[in-house]
C-alpha positions as CSV (number, residue, x, y, z in Angstrom):
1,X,0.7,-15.2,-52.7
2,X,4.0,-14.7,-51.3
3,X,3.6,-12.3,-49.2
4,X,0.5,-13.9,-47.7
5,X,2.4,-17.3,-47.3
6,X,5.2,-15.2,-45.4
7,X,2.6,-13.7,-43.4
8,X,1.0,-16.9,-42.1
9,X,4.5,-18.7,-41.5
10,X,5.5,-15.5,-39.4
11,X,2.5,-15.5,-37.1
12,X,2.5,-19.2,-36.4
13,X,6.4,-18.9,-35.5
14,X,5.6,-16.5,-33.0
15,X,2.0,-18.5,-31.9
16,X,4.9,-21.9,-31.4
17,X,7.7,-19.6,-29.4
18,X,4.8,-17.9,-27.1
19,X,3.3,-21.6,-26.4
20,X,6.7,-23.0,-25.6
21,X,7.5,-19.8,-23.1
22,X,3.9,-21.1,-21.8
23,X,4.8,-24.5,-21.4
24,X,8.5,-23.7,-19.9
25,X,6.6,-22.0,-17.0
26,X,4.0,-24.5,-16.5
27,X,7.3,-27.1,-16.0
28,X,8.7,-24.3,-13.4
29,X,5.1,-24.3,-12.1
30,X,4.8,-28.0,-11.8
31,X,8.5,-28.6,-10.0
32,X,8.0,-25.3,-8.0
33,X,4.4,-27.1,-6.5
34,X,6.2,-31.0,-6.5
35,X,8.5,-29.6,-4.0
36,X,6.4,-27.4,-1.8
37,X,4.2,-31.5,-1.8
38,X,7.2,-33.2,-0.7
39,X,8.0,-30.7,2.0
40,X,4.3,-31.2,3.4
41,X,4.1,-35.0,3.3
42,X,7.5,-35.5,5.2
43,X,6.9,-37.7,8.3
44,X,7.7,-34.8,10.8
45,X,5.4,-32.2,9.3
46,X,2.3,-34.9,8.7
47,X,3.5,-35.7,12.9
48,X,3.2,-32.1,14.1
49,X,0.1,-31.7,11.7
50,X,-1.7,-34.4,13.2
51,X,-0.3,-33.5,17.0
52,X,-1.5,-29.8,16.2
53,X,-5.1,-31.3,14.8
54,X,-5.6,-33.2,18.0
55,X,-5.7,-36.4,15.8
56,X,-3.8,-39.0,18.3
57,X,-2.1,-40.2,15.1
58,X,1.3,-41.6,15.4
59,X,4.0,-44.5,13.7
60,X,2.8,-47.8,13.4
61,X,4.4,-50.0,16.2
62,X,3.4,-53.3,13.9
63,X,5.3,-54.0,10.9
64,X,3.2,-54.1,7.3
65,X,2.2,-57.8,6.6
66,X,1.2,-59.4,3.7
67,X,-2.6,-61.2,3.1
């Protein structure tokens, strides 16, 4: 019984430490992608995106208002 017990407590240490390598690379993952997303939406890049799409996009020349 012992043994078995040992066993079981062995394999689900390892199971917890190879989930939490997973999850520490999803985190890197999920930073890694957040930054490459804030690169892209910067006014400049979505301005030559738009100029390079042909979309005659460009700043508002109003200021936002309130309904």
């Amino acid at each position: 019984m012992y043994i078995s017990n040992k066993y079981q407590c062995q394999t689900k240490i390892e199971t917890i430490i190879k989930l939490e390598n997973e999850v520490e690379i999803m985190k890197t993952e999920s930073v890694r992608e957040k930054s490459i997303y804030m690169g892209q939406s910067r006014e400049s890049v979505v301005k030559a995106m738009s100029d390079s799409l042909g979309l005659n996009l460009g700043p508002s020349t109003q200021p936002p208002y309130q309904l």
